[in-house]
Biopython code that builds the backbone (N, CA, C, O; Angstrom):
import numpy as np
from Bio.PDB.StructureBuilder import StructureBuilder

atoms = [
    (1, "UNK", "N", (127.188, 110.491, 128.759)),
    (1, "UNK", "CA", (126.676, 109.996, 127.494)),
    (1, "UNK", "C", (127.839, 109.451, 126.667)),
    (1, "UNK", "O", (128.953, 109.975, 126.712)),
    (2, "UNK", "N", (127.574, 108.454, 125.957)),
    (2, "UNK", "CA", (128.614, 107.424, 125.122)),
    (2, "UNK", "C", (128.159, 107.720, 123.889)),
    (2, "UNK", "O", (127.101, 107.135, 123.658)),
    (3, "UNK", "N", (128.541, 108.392, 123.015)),
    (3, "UNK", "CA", (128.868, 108.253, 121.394)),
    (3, "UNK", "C", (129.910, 107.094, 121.194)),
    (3, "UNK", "O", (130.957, 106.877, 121.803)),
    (4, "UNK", "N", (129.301, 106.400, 120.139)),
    (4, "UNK", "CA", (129.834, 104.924, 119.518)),
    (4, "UNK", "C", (129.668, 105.516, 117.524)),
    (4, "UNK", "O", (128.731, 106.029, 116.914)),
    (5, "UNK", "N", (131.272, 105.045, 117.033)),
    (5, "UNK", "CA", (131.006, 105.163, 115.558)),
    (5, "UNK", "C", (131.859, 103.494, 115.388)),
    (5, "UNK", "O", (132.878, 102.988, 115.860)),
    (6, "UNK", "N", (130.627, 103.005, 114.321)),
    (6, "UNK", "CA", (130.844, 101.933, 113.667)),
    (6, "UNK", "C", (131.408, 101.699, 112.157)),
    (6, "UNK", "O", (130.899, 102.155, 111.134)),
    (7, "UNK", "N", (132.298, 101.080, 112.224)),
    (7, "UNK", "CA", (132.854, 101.093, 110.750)),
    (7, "UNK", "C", (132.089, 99.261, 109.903)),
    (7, "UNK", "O", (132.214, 98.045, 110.046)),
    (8, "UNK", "N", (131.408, 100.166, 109.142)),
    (8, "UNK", "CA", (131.117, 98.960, 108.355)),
    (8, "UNK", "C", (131.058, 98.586, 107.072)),
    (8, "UNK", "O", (131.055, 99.609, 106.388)),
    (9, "UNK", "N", (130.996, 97.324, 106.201)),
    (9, "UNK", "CA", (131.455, 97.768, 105.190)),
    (9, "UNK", "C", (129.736, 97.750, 104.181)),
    (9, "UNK", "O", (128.671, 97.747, 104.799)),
    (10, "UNK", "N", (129.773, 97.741, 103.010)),
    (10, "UNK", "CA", (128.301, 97.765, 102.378)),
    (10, "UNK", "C", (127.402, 97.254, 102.440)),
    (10, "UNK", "O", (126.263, 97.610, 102.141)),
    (11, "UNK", "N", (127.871, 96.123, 102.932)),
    (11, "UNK", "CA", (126.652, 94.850, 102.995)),
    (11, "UNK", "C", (126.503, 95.099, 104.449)),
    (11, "UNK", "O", (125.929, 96.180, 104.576)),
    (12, "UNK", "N", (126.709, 94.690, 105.339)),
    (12, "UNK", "CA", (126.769, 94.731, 106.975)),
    (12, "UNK", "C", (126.286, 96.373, 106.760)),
    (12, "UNK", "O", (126.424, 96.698, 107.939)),
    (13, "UNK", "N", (125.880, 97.466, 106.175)),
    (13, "UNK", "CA", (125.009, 98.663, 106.341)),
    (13, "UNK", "C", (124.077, 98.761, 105.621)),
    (13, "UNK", "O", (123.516, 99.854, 105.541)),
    (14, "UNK", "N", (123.518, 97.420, 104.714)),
    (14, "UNK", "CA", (122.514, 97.450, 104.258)),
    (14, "UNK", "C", (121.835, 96.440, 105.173)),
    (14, "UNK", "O", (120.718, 96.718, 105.611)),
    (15, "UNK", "N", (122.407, 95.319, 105.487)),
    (15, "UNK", "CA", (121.643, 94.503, 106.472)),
    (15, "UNK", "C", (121.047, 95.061, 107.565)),
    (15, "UNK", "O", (119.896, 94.776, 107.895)),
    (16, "UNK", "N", (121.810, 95.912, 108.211)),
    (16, "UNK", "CA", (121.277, 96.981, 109.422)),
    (16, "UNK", "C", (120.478, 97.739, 109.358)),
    (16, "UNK", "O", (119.697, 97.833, 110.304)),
    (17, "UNK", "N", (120.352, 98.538, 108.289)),
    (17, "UNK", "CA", (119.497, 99.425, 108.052)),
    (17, "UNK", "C", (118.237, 99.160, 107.645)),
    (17, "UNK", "O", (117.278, 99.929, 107.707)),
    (18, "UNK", "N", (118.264, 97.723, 107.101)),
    (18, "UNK", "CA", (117.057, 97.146, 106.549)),
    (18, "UNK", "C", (116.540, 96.361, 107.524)),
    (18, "UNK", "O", (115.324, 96.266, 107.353)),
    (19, "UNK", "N", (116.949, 95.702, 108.558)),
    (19, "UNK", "CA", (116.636, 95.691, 110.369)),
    (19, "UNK", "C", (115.871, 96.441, 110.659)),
    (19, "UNK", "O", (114.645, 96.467, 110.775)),
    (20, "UNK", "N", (116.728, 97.141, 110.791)),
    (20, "UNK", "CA", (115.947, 98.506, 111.655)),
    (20, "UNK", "C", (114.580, 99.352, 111.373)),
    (20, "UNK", "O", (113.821, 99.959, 112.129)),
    (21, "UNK", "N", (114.590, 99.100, 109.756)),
    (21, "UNK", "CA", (113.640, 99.722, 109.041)),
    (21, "UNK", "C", (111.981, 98.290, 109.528)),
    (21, "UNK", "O", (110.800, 98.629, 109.602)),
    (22, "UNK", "N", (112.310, 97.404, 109.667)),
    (22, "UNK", "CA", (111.754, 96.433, 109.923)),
    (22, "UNK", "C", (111.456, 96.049, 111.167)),
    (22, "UNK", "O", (110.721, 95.081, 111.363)),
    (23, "UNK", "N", (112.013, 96.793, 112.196)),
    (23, "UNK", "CA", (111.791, 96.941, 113.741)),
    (23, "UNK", "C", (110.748, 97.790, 113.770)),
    (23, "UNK", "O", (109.637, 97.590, 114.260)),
    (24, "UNK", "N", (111.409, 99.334, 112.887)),
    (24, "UNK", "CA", (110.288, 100.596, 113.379)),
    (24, "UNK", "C", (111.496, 101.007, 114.540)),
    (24, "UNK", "O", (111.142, 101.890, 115.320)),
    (25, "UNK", "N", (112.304, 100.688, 114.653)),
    (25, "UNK", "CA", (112.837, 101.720, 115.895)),
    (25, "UNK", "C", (114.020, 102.262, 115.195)),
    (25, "UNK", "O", (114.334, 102.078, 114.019)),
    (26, "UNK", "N", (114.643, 102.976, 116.121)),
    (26, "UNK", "CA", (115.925, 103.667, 116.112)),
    (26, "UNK", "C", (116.828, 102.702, 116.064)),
    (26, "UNK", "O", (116.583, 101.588, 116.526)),
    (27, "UNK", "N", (117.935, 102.998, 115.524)),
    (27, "UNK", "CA", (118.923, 102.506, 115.332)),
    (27, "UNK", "C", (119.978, 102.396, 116.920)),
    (27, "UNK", "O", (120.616, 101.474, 117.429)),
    (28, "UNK", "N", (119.787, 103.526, 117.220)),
    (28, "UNK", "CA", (121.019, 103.422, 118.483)),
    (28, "UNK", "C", (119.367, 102.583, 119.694)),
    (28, "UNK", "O", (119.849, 102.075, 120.706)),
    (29, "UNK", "N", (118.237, 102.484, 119.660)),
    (29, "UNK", "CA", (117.671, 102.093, 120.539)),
    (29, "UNK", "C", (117.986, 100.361, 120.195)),
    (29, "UNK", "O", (118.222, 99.695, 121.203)),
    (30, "UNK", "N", (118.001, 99.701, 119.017)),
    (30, "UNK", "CA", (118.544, 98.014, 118.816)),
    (30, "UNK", "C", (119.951, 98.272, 119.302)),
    (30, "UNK", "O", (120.459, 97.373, 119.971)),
    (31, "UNK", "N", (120.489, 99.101, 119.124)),
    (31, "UNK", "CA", (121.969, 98.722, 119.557)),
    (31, "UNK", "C", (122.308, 98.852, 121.204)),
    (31, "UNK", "O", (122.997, 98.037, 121.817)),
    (32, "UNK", "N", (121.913, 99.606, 121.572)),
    (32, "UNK", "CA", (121.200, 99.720, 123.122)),
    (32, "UNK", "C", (121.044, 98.708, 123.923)),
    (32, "UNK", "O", (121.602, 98.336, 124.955)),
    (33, "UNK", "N", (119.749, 98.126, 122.939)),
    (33, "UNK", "CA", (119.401, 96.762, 123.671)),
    (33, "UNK", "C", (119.954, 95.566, 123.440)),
    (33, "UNK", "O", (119.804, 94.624, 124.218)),
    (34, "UNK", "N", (120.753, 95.483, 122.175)),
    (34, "UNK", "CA", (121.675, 94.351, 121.894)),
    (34, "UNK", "C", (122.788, 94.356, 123.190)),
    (34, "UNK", "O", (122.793, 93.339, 123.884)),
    (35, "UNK", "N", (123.707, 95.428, 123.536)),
    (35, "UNK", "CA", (124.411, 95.257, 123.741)),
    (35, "UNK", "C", (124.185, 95.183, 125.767)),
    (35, "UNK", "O", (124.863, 94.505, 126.538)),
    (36, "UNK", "N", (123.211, 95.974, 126.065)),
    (36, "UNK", "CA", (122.495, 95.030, 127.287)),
    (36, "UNK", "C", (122.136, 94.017, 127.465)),
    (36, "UNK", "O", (122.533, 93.386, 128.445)),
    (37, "UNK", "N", (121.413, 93.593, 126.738)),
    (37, "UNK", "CA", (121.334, 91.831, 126.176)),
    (37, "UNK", "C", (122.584, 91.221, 126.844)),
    (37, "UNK", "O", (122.757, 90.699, 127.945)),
    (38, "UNK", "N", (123.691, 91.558, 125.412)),
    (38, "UNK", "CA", (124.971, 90.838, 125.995)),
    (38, "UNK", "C", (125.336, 90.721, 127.206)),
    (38, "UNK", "O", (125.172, 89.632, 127.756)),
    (39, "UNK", "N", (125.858, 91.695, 127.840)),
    (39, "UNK", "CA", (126.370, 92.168, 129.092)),
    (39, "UNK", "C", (125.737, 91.076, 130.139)),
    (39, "UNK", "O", (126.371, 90.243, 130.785)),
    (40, "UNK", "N", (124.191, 91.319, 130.137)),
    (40, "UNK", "CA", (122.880, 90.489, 131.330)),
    (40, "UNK", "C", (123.469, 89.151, 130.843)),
    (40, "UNK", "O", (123.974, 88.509, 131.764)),
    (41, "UNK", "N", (123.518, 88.703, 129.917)),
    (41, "UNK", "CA", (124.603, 87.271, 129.175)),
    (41, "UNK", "C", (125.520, 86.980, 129.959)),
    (41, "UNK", "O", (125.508, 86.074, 130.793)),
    (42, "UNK", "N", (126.361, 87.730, 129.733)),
    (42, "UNK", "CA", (128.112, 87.379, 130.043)),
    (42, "UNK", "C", (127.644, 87.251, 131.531)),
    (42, "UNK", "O", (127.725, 86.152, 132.079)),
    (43, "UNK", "N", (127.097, 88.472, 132.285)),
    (43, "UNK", "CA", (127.092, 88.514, 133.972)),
    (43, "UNK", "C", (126.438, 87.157, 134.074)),
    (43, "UNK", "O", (127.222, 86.475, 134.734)),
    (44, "UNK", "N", (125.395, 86.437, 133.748)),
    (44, "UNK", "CA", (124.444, 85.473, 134.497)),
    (44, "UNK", "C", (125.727, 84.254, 133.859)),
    (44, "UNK", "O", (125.988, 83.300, 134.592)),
    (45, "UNK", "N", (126.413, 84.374, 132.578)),
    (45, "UNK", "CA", (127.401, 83.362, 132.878)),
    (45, "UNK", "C", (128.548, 83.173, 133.548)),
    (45, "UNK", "O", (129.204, 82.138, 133.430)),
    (46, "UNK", "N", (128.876, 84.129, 134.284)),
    (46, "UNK", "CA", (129.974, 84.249, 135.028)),
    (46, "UNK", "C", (129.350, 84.312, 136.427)),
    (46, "UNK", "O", (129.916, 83.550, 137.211)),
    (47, "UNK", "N", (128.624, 84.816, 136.803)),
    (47, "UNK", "CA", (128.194, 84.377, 138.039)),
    (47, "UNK", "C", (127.802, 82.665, 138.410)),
    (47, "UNK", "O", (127.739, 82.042, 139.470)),
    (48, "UNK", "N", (127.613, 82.340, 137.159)),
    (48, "UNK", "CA", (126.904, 80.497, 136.804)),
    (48, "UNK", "C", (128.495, 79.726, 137.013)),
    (48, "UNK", "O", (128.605, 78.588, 137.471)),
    (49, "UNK", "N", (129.820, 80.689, 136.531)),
    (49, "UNK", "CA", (130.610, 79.613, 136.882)),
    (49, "UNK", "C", (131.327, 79.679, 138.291)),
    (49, "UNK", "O", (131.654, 78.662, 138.904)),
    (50, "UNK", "N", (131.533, 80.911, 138.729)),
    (50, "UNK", "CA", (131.660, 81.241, 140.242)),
    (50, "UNK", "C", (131.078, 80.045, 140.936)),
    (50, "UNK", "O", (131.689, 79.100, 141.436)),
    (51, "UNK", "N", (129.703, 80.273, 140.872)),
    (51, "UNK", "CA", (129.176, 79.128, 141.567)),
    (51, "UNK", "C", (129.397, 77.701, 141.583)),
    (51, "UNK", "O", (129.529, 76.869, 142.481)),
    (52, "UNK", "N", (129.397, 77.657, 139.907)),
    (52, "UNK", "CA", (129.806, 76.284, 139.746)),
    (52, "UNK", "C", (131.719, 76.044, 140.931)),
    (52, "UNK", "O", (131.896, 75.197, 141.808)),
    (53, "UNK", "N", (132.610, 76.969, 140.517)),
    (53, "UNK", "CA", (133.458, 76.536, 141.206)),
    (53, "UNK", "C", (133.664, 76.758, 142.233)),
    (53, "UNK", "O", (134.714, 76.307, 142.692)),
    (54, "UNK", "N", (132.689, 77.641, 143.196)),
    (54, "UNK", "CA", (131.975, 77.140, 144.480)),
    (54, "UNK", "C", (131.983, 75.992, 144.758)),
    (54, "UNK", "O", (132.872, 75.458, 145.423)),
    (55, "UNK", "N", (130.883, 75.361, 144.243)),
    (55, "UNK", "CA", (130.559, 73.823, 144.562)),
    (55, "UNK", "C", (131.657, 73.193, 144.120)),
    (55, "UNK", "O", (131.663, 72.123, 144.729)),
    (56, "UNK", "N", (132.734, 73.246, 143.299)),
    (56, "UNK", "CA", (133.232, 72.083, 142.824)),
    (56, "UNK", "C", (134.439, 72.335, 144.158)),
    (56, "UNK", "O", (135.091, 71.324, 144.421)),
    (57, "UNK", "N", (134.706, 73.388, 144.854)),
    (57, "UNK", "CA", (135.661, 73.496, 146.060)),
    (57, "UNK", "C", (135.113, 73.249, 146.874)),
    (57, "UNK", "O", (135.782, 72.656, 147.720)),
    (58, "UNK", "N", (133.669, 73.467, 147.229)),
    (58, "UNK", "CA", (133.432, 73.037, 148.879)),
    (58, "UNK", "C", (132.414, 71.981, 148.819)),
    (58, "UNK", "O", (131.534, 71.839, 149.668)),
    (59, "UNK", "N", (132.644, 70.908, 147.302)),
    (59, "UNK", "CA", (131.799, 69.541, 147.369)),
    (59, "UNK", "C", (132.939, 68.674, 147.517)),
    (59, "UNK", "O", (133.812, 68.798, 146.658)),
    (60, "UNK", "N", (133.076, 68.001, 148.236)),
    (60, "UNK", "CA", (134.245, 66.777, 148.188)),
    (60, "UNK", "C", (133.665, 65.825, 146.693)),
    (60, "UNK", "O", (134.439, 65.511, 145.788)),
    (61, "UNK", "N", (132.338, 65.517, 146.699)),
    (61, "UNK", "CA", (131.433, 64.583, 145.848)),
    (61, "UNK", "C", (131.324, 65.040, 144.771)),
    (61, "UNK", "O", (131.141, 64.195, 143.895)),
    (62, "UNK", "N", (131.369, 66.308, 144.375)),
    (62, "UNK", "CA", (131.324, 67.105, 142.970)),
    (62, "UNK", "C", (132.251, 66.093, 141.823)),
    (62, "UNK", "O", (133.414, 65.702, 141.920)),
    (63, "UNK", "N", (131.407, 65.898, 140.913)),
    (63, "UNK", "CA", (132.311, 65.273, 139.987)),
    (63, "UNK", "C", (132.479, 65.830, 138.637)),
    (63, "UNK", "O", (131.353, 66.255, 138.379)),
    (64, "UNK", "N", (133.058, 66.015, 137.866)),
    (64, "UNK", "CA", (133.851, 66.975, 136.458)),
    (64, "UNK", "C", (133.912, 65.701, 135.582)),
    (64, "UNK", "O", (134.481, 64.620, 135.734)),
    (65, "UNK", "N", (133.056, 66.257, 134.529)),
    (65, "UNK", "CA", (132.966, 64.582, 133.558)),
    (65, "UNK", "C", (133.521, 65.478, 132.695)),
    (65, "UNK", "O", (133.031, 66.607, 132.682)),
    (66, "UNK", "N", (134.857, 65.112, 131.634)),
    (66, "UNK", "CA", (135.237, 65.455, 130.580)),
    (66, "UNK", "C", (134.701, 64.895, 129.085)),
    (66, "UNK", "O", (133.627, 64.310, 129.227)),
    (67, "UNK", "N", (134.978, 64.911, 128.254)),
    (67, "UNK", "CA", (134.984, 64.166, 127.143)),
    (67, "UNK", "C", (136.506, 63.815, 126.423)),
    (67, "UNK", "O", (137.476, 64.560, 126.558)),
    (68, "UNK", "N", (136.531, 62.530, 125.628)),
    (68, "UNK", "CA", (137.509, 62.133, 125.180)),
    (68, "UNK", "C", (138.637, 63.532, 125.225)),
    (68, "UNK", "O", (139.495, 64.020, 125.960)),
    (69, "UNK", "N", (137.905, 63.794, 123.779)),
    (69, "UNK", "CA", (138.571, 64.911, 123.462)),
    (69, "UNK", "C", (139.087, 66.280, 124.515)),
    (69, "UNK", "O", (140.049, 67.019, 124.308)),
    (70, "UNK", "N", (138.270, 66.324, 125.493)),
    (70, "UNK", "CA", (138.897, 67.791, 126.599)),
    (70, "UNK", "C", (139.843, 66.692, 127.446)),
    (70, "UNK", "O", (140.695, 67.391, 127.995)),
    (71, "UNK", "N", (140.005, 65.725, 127.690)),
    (71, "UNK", "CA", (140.560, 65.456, 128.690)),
    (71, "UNK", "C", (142.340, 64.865, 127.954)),
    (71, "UNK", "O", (143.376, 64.583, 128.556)),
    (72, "UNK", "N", (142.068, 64.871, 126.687)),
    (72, "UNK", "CA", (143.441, 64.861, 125.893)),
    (72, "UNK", "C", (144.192, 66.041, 125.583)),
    (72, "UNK", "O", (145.384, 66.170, 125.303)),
    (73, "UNK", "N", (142.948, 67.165, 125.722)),
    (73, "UNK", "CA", (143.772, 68.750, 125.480)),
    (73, "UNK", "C", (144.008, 68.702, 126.949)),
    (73, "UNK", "O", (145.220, 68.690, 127.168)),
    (74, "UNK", "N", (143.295, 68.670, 128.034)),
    (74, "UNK", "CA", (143.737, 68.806, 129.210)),
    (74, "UNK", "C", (145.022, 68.124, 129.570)),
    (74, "UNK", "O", (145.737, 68.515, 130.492)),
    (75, "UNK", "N", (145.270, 67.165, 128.865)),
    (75, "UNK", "CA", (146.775, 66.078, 129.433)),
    (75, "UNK", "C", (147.404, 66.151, 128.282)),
    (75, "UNK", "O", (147.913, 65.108, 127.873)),
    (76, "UNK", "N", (147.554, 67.555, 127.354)),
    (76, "UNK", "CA", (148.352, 68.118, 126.397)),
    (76, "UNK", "C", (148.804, 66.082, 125.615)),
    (76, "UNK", "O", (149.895, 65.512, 125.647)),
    (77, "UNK", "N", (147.618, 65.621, 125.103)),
    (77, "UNK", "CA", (148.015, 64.408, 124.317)),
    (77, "UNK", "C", (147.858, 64.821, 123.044)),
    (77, "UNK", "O", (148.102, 64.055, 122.112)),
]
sb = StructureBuilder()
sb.init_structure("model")
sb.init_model(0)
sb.init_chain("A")
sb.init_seg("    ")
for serial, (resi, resn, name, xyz) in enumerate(atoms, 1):
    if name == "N":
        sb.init_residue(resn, " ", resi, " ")
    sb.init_atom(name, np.array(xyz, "f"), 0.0, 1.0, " ", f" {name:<3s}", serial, name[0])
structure = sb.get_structure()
């Protein structure tokens, strides 16, 4: 079991609490599911770029379109 303490300041513990009061649930059950949320997030985007650079190594044809702007940070202009 994981105990989590949050430091927050007045406003950010009235916003929350007035959430929550407006859910009907528990407090650690939104935070629960927020932070599973995230996680199922981050994994399906990191598995999305694996793949992507999968294909971009074993496509000869794969093509990488930049924009102005990334391809001037990319060539440090």
């Amino acid at each position: 079991m994981l105990t989590v303490s949050l430091n927050l300041n007045e406003n950010e513990n009235s916003l929350i609490a007035d959430y929550v009061r407006t859910k009907g649930m528990e407090l650690s059950e939104i935070v629960r599911e927020a932070l599973l949320e995230k996680i199922e997030e981050e994994r399906a985007e990191m598995q999305f770029i694996a793949q992507l650079e999968k294909e971009m190594q074993t496509n000869e044809d794969y093509q990488l379109f930049l924009s102005t702007e990334e391809l001037e940070r990319e060539l440090d202009l």
